[in-house]
N, CA, C and O atoms as a GROMACS GRO file, in nm:
protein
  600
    1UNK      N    1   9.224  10.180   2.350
    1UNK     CA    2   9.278  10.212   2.480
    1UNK      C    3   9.170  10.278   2.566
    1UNK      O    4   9.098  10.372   2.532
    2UNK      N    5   9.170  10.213   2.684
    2UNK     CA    6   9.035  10.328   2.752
    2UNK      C    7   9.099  10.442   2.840
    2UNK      O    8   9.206  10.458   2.898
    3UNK      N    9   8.989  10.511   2.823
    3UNK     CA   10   9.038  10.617   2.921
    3UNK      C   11   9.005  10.594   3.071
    3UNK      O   12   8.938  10.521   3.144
    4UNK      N   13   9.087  10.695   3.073
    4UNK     CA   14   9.061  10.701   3.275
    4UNK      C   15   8.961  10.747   3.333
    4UNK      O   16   8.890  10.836   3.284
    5UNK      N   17   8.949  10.712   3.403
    5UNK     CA   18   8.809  10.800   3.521
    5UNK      C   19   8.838  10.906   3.568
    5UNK      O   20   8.913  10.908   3.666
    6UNK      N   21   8.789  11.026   3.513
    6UNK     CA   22   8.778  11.107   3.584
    6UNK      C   23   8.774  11.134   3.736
    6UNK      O   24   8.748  11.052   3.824
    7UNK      N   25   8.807  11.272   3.750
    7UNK     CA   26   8.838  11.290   3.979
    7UNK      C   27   8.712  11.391   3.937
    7UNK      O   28   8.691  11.462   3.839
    8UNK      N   29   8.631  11.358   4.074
    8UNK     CA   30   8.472  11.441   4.035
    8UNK      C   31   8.548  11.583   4.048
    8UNK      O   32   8.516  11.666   3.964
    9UNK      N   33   8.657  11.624   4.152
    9UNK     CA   34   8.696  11.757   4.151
    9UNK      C   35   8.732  11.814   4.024
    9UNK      O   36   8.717  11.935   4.010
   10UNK      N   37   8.770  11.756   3.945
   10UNK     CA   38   8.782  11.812   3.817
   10UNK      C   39   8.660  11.854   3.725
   10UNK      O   40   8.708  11.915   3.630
   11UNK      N   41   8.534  11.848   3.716
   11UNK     CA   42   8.394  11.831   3.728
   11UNK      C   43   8.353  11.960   3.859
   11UNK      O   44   8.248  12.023   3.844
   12UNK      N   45   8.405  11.977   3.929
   12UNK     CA   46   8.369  12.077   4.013
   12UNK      C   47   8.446  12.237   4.048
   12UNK      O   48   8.414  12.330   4.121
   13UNK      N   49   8.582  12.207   3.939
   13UNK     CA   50   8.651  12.340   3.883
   13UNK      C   51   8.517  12.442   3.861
   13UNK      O   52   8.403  12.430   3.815
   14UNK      N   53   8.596  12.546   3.919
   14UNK     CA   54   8.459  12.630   3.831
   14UNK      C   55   8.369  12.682   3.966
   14UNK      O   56   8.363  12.802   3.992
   15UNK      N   57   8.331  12.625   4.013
   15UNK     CA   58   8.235  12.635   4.134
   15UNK      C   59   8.275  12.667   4.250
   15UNK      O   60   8.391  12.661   4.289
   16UNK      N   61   8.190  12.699   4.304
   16UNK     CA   62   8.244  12.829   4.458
   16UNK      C   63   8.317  12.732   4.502
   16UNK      O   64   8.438  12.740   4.480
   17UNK      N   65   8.253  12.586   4.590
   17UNK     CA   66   8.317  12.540   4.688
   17UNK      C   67   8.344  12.444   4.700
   17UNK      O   68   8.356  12.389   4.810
   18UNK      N   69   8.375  12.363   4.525
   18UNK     CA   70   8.414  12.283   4.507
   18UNK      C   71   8.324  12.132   4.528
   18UNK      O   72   8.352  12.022   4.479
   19UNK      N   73   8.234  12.160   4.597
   19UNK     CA   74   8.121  12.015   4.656
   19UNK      C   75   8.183  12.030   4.760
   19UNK      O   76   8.244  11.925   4.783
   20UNK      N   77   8.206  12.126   4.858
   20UNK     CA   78   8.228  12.080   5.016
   20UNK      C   79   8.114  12.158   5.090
   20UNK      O   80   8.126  12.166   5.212
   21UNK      N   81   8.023  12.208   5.042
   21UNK     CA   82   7.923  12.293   5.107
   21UNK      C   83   7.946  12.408   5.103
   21UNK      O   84   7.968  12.444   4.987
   22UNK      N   85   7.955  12.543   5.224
   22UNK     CA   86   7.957  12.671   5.196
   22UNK      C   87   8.127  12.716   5.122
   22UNK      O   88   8.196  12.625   5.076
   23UNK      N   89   8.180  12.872   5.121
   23UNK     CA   90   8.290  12.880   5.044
   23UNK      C   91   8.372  12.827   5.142
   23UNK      O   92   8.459  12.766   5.081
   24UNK      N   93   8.387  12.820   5.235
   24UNK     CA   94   8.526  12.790   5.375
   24UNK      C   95   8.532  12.670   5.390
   24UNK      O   96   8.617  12.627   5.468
   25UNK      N   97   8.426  12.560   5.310
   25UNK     CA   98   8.390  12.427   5.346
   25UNK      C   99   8.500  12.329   5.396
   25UNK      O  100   8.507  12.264   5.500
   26UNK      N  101   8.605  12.341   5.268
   26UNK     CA  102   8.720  12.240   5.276
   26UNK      C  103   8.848  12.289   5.375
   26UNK      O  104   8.950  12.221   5.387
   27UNK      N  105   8.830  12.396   5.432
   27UNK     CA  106   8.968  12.446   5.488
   27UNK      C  107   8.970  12.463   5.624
   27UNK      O  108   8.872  12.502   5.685
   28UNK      N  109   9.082  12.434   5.680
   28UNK     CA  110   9.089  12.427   5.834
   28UNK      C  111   9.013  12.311   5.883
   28UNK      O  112   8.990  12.208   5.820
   29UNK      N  113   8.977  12.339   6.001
   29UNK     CA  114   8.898  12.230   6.069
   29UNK      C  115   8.762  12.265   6.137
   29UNK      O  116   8.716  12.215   6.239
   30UNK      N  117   8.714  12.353   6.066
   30UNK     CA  118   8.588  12.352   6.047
   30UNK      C  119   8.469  12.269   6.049
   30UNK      O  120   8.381  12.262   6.135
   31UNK      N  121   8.487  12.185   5.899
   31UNK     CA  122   8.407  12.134   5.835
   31UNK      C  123   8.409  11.988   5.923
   31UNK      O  124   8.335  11.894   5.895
   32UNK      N  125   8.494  11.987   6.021
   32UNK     CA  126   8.490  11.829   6.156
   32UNK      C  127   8.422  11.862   6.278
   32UNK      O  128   8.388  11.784   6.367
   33UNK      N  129   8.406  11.989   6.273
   33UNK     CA  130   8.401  12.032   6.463
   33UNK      C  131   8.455  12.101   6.524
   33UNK      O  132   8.406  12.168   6.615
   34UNK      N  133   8.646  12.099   6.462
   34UNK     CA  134   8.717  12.141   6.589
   34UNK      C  135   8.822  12.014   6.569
   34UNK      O  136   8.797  11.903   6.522
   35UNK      N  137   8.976  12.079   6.631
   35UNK     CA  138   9.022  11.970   6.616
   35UNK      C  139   9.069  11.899   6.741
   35UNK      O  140   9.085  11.971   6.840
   36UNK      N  141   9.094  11.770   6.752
   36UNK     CA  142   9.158  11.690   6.880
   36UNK      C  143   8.997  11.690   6.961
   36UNK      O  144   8.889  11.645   6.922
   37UNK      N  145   9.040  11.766   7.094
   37UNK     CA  146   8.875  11.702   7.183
   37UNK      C  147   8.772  11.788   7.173
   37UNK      O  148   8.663  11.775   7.228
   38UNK      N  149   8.818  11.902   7.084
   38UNK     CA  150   8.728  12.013   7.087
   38UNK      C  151   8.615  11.994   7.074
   38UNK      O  152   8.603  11.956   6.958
   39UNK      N  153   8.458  11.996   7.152
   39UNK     CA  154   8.329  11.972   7.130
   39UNK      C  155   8.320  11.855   7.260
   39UNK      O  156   8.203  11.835   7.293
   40UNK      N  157   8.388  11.802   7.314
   40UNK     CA  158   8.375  11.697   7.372
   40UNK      C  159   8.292  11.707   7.441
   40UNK      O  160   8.237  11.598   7.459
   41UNK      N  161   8.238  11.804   7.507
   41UNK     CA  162   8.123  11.812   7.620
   41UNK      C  163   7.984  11.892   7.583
   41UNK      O  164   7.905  11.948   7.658
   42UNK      N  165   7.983  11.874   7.404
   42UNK     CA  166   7.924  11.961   7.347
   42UNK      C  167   7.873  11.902   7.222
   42UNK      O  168   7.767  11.840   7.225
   43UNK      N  169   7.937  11.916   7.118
   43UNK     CA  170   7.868  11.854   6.990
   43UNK      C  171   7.915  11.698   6.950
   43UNK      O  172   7.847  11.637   6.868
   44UNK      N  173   8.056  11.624   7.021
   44UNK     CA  174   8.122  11.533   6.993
   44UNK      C  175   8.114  11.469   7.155
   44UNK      O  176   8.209  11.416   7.213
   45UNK      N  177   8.000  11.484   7.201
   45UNK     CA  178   7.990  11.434   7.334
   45UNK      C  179   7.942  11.226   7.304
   45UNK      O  180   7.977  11.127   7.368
   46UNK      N  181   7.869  11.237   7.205
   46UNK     CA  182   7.820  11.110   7.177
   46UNK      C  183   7.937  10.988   7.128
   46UNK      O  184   7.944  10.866   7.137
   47UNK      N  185   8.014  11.087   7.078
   47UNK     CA  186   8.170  10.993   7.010
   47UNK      C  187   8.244  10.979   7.128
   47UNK      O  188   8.274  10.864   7.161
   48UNK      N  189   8.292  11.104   7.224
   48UNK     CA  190   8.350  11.075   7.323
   48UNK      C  191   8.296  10.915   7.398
   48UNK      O  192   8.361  10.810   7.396
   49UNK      N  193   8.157  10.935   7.463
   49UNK     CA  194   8.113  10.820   7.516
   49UNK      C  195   8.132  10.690   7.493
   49UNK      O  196   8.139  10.594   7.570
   50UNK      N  197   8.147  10.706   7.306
   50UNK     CA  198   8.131  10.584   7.252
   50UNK      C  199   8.252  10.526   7.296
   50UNK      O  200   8.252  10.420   7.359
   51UNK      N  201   8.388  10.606   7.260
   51UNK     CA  202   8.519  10.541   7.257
   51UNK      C  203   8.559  10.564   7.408
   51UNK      O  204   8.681  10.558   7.399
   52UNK      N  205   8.541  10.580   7.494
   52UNK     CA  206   8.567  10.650   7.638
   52UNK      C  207   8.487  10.653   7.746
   52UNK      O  208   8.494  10.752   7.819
   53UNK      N  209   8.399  10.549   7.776
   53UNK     CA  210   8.255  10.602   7.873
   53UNK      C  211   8.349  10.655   8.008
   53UNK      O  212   8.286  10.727   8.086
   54UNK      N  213   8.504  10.626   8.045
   54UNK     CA  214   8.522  10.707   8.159
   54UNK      C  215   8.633  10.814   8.116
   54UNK      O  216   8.739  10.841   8.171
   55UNK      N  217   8.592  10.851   8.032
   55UNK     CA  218   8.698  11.023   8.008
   55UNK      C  219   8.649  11.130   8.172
   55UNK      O  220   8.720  11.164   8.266
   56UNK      N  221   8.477  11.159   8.138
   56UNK     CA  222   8.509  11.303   8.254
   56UNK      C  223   8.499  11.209   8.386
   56UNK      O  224   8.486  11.086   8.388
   57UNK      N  225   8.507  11.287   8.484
   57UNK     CA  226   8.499  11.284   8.603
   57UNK      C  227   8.624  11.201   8.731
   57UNK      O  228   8.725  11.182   8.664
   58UNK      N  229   8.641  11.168   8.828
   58UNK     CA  230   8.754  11.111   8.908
   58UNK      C  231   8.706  10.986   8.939
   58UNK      O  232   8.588  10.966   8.965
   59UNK      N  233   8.790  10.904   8.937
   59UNK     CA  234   8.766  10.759   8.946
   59UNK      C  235   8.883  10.707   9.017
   59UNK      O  236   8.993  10.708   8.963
   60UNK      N  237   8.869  10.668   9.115
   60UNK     CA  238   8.971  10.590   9.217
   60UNK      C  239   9.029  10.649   9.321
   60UNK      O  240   8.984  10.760   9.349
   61UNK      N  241   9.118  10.607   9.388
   61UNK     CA  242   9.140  10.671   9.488
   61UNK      C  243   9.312  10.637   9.510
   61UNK      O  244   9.357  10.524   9.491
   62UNK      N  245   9.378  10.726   9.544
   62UNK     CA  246   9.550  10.691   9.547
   62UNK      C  247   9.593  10.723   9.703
   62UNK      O  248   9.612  10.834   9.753
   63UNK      N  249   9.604  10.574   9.776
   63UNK     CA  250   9.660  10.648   9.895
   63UNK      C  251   9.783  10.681   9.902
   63UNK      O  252   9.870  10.651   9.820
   64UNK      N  253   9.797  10.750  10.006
   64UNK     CA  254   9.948  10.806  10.083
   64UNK      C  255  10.006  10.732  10.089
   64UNK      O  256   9.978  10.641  10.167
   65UNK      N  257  10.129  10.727  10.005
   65UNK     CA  258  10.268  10.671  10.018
   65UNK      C  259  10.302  10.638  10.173
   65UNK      O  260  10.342  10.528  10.209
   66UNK      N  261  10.285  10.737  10.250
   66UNK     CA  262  10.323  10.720  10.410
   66UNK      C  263  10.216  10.629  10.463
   66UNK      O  264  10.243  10.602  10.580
   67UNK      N  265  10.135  10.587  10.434
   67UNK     CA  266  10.017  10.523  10.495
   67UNK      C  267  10.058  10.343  10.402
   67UNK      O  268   9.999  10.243  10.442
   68UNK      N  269  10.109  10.338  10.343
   68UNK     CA  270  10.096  10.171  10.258
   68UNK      C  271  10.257  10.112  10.378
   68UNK      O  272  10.368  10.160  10.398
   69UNK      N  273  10.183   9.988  10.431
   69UNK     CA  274  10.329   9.908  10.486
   69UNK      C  275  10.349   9.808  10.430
   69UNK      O  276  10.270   9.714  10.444
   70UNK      N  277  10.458   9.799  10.352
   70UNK     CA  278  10.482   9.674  10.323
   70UNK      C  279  10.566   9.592  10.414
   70UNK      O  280  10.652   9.609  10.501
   71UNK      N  281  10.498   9.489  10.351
   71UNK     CA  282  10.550   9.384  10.449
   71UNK      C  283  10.662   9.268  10.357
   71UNK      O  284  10.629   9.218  10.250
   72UNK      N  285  10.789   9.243  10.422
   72UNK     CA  286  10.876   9.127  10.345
   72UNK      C  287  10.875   9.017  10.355
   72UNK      O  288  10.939   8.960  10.444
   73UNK      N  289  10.782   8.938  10.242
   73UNK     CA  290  10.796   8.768  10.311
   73UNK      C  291  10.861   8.711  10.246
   73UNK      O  292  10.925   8.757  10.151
   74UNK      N  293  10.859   8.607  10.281
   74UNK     CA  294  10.956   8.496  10.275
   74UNK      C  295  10.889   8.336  10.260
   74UNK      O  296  10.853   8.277  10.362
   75UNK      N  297  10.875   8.277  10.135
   75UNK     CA  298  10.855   8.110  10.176
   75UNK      C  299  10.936   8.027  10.256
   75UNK      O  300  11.050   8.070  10.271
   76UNK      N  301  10.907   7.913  10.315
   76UNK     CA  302  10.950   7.844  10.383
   76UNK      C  303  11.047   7.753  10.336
   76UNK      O  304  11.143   7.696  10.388
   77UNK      N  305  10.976   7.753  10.175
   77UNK     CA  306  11.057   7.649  10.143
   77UNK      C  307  11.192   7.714  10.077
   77UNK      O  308  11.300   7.658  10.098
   78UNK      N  309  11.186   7.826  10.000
   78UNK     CA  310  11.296   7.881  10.025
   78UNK      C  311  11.395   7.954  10.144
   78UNK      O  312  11.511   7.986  10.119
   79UNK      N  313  11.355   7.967  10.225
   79UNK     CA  314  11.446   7.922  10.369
   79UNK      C  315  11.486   7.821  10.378
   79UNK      O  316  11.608   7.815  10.392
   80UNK      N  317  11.430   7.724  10.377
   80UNK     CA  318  11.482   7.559  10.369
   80UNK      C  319  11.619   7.539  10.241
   80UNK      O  320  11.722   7.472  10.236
   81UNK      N  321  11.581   7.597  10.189
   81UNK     CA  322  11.716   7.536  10.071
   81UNK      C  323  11.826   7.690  10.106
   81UNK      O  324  11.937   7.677  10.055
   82UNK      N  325  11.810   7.798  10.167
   82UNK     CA  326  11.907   7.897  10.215
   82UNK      C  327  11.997   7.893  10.312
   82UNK      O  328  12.094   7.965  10.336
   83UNK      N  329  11.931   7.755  10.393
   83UNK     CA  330  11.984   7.740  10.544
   83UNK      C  331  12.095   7.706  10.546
   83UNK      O  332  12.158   7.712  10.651
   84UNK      N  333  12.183   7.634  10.369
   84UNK     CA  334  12.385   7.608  10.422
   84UNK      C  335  12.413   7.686  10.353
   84UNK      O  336  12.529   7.673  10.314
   85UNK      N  337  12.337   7.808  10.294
   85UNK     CA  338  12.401   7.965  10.250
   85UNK      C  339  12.412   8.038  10.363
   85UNK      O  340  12.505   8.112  10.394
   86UNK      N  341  12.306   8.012  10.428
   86UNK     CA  342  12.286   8.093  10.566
   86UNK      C  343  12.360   8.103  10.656
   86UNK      O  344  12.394   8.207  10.711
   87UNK      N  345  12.410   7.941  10.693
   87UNK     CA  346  12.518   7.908  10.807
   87UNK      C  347  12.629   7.935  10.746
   87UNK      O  348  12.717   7.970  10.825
   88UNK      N  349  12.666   7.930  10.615
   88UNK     CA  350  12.818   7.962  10.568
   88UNK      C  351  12.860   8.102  10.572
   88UNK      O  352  12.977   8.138  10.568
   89UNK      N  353  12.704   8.220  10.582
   89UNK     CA  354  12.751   8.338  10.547
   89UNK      C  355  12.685   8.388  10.713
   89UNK      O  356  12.630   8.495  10.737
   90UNK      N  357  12.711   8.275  10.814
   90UNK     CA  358  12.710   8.341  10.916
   90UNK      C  359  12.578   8.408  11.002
   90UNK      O  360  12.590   8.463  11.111
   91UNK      N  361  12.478   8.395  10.944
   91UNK     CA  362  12.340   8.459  10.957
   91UNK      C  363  12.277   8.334  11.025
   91UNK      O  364  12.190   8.353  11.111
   92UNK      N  365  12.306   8.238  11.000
   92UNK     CA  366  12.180   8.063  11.089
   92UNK      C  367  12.353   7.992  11.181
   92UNK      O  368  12.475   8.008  11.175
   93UNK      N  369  12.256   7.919  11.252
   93UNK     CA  370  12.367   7.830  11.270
   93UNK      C  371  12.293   7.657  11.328
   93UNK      O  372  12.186   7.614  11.372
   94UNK      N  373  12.430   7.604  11.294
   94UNK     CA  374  12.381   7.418  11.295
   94UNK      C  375  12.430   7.378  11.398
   94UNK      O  376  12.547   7.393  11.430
   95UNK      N  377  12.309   7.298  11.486
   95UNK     CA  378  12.355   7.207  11.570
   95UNK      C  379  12.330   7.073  11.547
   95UNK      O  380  12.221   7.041  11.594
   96UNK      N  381  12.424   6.933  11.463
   96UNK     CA  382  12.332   6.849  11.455
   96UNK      C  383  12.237   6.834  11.313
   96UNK      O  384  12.297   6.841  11.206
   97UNK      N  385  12.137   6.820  11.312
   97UNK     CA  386  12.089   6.865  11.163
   97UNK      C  387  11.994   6.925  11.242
   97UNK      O  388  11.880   6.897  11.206
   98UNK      N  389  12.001   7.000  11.340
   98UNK     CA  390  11.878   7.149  11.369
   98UNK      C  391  11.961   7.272  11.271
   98UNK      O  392  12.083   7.275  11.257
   99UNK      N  393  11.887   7.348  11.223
   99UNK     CA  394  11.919   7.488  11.132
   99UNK      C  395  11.854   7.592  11.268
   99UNK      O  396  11.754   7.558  11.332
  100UNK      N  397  11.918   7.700  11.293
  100UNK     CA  398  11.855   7.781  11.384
  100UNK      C  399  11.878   7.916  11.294
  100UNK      O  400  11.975   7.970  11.241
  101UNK      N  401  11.750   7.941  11.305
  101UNK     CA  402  11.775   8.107  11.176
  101UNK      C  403  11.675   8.218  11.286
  101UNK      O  404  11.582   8.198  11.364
  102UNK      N  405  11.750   8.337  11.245
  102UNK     CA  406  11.718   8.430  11.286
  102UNK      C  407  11.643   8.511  11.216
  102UNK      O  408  11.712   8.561  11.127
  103UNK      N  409  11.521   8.553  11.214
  103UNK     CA  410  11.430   8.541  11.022
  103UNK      C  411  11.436   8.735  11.106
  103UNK      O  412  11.451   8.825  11.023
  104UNK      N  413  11.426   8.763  11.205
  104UNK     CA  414  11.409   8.861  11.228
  104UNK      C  415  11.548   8.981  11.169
  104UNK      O  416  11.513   9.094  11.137
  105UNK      N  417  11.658   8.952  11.163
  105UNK     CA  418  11.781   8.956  11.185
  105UNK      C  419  11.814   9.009  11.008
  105UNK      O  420  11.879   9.103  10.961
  106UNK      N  421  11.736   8.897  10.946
  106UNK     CA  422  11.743   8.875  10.820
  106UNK      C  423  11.654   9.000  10.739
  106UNK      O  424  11.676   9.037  10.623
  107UNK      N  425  11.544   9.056  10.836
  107UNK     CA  426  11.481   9.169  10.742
  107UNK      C  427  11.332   9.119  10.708
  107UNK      O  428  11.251   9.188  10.646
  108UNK      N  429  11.304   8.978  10.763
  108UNK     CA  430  11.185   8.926  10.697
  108UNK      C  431  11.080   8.922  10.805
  108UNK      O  432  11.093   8.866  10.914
  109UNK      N  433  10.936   9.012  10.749
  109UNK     CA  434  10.881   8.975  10.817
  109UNK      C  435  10.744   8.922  10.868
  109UNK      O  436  10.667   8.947  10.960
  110UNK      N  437  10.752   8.830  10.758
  110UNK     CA  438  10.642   8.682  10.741
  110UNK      C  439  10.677   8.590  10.691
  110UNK      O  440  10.766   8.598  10.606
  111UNK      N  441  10.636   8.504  10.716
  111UNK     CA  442  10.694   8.352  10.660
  111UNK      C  443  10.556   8.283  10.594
  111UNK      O  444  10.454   8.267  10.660
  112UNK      N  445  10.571   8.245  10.450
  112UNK     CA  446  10.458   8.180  10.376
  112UNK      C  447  10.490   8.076  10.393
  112UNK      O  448  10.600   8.057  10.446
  113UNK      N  449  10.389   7.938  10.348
  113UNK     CA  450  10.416   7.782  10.381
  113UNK      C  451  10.416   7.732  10.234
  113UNK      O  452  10.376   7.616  10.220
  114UNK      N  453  10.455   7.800  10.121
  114UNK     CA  454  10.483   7.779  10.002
  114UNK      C  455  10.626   7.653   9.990
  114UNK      O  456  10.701   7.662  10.086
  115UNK      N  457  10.654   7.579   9.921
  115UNK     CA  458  10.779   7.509   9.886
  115UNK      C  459  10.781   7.346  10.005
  115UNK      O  460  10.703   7.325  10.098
  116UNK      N  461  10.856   7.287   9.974
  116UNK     CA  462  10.890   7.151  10.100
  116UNK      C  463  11.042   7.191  10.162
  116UNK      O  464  11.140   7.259  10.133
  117UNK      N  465  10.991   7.103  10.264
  117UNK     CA  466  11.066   7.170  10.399
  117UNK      C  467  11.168   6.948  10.376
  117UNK      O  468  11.120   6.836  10.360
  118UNK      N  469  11.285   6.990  10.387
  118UNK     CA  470  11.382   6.845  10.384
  118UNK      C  471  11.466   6.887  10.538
  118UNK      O  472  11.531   6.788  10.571
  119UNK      N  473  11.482   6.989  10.630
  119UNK     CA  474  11.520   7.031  10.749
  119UNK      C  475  11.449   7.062  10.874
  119UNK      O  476  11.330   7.092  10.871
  120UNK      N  477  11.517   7.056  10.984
  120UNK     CA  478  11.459   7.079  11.117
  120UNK      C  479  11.487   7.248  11.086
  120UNK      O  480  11.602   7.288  11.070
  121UNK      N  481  11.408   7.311  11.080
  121UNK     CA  482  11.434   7.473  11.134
  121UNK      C  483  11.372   7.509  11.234
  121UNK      O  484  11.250   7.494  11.236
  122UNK      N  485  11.442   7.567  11.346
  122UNK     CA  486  11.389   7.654  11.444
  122UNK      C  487  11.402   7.769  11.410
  122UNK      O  488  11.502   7.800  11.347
  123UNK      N  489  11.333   7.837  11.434
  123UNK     CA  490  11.297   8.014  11.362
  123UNK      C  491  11.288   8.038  11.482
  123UNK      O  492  11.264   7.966  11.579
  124UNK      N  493  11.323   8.208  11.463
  124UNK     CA  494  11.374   8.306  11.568
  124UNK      C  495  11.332   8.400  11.549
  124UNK      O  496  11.365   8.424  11.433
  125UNK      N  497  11.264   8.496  11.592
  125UNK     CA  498  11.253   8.603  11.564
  125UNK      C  499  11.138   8.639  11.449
  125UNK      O  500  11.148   8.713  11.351
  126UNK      N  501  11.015   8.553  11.498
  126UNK     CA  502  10.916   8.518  11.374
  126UNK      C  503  10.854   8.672  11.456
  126UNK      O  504  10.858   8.720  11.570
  127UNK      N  505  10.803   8.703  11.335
  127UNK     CA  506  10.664   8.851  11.365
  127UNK      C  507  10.537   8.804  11.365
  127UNK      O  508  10.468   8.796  11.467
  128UNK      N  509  10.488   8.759  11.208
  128UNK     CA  510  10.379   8.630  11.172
  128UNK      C  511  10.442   8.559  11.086
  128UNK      O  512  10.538   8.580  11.011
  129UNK      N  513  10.354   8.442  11.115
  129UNK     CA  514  10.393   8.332  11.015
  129UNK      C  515  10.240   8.269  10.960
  129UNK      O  516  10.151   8.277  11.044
  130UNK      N  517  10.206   8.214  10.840
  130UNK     CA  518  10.088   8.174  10.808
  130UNK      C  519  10.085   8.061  10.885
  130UNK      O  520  10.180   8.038  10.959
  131UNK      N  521   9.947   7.949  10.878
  131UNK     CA  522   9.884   7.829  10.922
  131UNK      C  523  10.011   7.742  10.861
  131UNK      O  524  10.089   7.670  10.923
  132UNK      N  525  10.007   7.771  10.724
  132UNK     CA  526  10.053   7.669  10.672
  132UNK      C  527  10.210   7.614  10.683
  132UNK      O  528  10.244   7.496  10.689
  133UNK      N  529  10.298   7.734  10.685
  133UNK     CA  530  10.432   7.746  10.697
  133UNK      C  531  10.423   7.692  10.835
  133UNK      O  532  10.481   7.583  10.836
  134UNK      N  533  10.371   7.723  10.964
  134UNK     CA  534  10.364   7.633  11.101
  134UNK      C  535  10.318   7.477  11.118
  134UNK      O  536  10.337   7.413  11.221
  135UNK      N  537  10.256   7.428  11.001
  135UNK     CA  538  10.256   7.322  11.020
  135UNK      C  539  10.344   7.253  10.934
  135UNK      O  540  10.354   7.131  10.948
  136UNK      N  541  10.414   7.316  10.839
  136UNK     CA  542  10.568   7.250  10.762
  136UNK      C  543  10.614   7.249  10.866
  136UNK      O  544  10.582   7.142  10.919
  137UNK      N  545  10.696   7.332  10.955
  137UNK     CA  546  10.785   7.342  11.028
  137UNK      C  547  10.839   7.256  11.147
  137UNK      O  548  10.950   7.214  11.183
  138UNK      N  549  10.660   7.246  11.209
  138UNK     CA  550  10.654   7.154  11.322
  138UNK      C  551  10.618   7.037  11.269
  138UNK      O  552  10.620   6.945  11.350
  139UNK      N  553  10.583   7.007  11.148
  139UNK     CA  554  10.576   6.856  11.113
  139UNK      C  555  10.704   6.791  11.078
  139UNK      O  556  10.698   6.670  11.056
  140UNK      N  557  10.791   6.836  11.072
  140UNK     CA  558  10.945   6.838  11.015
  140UNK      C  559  11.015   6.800  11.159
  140UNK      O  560  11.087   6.701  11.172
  141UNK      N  561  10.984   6.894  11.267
  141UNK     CA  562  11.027   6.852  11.415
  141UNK      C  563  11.084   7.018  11.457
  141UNK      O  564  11.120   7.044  11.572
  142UNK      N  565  11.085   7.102  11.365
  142UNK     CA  566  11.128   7.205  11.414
  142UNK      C  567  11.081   7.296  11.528
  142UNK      O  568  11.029   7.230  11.618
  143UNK      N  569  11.084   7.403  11.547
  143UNK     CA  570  11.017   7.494  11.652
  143UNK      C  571  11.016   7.633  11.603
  143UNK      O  572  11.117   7.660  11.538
  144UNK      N  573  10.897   7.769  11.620
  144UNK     CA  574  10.916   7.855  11.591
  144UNK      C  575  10.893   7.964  11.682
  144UNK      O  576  10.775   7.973  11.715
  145UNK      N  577  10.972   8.053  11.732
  145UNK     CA  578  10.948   8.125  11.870
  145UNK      C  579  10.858   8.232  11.834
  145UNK      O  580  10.924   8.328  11.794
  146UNK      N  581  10.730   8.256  11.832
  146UNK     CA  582  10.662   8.397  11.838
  146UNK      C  583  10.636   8.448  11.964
  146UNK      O  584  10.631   8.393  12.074
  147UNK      N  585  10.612   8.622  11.913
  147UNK     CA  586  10.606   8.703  11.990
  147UNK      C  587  10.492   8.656  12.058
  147UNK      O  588  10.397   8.596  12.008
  148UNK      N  589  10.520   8.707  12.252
  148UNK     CA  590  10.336   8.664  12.299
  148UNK      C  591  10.276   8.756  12.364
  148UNK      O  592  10.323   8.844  12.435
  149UNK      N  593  10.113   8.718  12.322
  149UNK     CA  594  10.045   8.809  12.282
  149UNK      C  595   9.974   8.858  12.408
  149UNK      O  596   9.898   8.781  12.468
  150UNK      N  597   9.992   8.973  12.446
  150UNK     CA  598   9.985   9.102  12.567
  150UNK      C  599   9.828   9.050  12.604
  150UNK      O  600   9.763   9.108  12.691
   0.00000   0.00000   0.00000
């Protein structure tokens, strides 16, 4: 039957500090540095770097909540498929197969040229609208009233 291997600590009974160096060697957190970030700008500055090159200093910038506007847009092409939700719930109305929507009315205020356009829409109450959404619109036969410019 063989025997087991010995634990070197058993081999080091007897002796001040066991093989950890001076008598306090093994206890507390000493024998690391310090514990958590302790040393970080000091003896554990090289480890910090390694795992962290942006731990110290300020980086970025956060503006004022009161200063960001958002803006609500809207694709075109989803307007286009809203327009007999729209007229049923009273917000557009049909003359014909013209859709007349009031985009202002609605809370929106840009129109993207994302999606296909299968309707005449005349828009009302445009703020901006992109290139692209203006040439769905008017290639379709529709019309879009913007504000004019002072």
């Amino acid at each position: 039957m063989e025997k087991r291997k010995s634990k070197k600590i058993h081999k080091m009974r007897g002796r001040r500090a066991a093989g950890y160096g001076f008598s306090a060697g093994h206890r507390a957190s000493g024998q690391r540095g310090g514990k958590g970030m302790a040393g970080s700008k000091k003896h554990h500055y090289q480890r910090v770097m390694a795992e962290n090159p942006n731990y110290f200093g300020k980086h970025g910038f956060k503006r004022p909540l009161k200063m960001i506007v958002g803006e609500t847009v809207l694709n075109v092409g989803d307007l286009d498929e809203a327009a007999d939700r729209l007229v049923a719930s009273g917000h557009a109305t049909k003359t014909g197969r013209r859709y007349t929507i009031d985009v202002a009315r609605l809370g929106i205020d840009k129109i993207l040229g994302s999606g296909k356009i299968t309707r005449q829409l005349n828009l009302t109450g445009v703020k901006s609208i992109s290139v692209r959404a203006r040439e769905k619109v008017t290639g379709k036969g529709g019309t879009i009233d913007l504000p004019v410019d002072k």
